[in-house]
N, C-alpha and C positions, 0 to 999 in steps of 0.2 A: 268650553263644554260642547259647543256645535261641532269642532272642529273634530272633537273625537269620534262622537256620532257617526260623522261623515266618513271616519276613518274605517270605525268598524262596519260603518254598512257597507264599503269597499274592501273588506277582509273577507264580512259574509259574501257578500255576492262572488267574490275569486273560489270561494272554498267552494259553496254551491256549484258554480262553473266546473269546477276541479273534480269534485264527486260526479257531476253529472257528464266529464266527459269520461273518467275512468270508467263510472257504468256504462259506457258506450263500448270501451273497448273491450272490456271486459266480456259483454258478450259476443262482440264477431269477436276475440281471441277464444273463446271457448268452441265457437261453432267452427272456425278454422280447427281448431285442437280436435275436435271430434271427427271432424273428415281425415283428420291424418291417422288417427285410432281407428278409425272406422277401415281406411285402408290399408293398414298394417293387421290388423286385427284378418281382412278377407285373407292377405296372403300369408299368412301364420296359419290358418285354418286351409287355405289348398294346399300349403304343404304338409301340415300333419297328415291327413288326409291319404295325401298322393305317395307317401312313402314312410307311413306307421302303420304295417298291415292291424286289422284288427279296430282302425279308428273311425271309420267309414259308419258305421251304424250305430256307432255310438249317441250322436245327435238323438237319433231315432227316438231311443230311449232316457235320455237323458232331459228333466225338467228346464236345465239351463245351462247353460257354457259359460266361465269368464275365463277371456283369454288375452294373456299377457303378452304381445306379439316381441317384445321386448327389452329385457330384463339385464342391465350391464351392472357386474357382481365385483370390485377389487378391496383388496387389502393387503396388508402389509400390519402383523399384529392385529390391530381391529381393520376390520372389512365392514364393509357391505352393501347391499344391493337395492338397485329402485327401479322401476320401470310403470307404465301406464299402460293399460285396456281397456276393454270393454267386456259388459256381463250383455249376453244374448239368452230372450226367449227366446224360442218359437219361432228362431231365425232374425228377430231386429231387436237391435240393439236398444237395451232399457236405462242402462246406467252406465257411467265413467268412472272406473276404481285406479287407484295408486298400488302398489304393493314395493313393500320395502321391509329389511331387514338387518341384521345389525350382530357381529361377529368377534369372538378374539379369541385367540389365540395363535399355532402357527398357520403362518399365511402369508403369501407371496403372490401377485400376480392381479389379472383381469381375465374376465369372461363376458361373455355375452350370451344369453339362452333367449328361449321361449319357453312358456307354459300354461296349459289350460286345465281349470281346475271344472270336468263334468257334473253337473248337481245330479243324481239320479233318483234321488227321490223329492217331491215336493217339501216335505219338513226340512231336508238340507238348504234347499234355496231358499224357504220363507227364513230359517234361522241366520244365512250370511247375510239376504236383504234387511232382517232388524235388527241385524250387529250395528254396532257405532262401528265398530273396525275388529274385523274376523281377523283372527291367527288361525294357520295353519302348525299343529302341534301335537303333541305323544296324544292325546285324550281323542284328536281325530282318528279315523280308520278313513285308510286310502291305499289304494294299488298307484303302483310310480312303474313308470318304464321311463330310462333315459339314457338307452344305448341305441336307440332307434329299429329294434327290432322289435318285432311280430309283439301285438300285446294280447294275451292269450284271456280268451272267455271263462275262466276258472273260477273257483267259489269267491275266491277274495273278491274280484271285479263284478262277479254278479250280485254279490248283496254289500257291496261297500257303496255307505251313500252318497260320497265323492272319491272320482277316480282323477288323480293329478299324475298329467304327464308330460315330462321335460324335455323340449326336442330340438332340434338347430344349435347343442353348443357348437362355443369356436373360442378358443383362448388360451391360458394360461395355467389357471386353477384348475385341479383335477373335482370332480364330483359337487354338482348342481344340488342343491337340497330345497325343497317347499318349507321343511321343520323350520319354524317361526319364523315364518311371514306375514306380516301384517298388512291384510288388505282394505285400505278405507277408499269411500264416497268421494271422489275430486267433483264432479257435477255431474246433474241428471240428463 
């Protein structure tokens, strides 16, 4: 009977130890994770920026940014796509989101994009922040440029209360799409 005791309190204590070092890594892995989001996320946004005319003041007016610095899309029959960013107020970074989705039919090939999805009105950002996991889908309204031209101040983009725009592809697959994207919470 001793001998078991002894046994499990040398299981507990390993597993203890075990938890308490995963919760170690776990957070410098996420805070490593976040400086690399955070830096991919700055030069995703100097390039939108520097060569989508039209994107420049958009920040201005816009309640919040999440932007996906990096999104690699393949398939063959079913596809689909994952990538990680970051959601920015007011210029600093608040949240870590995933976004990913899921495709079939024909389909051949890989890509890799970027994309940032503008809040422009507070109601759009408060409702993706108390999503469990926001899709992008037919019931939203949103203005898309993804040829990297001029994105034009027109009605859709002035009262659409997110404007999602796809930019830096490079691949294979022809046409980037936001239509069901599943954006969730990876860490705060």
């Amino acid at each position: 009977m001793q001998h078991n005791l002894t046994r499990r309190a040398v299981l507990a204590g390993a597993g203890v130890g075990l938890l308490g070092a995963a919760g170690c890594t776990s957070v410098n892995g996420s805070s490593d994770r976040a400086a690399r989001i955070d830096q991919r996320v700055d030069a995703a946004l100097d390039y939108l920026y520097t060569n989508i005319e039209g994107t420049r003041e958009l920040p201005t007016r816009a309640s919040g940014i999440l932007v996906m610095p990096l999104v690699t899309e393949a398939g063959f029959g079913f596809g689909g796509s994952y990538g990680r960013g970051a959601l920015r107020v007011g210029g600093t970074t608040t949240d870590y989101y995933s976004a990913a989705s899921g495709s079939f039919g024909f389909q051949i090939g890989a890509q890799q994009y970027a994309h940032a999805l503008f809040f422009m009105t507070e109601a759009a950002l408060a409702d993706f922040r108390a999503s469990s996991g926001f899709s992008v889908g037919g019931e939203l309204e949103y203005a898309l440029t993804s040829r990297g031209s001029a994105l034009a101040a027109d009605t859709t983009t002035v009262t659409a209360p997110v404007i999602g725009i796809i930019f830096g592809q490079a691949g294979l697959i022809a046409g980037a799409t936001l239509e069901g994207t599943k954006y969730t919470r990876i860490f705060p």
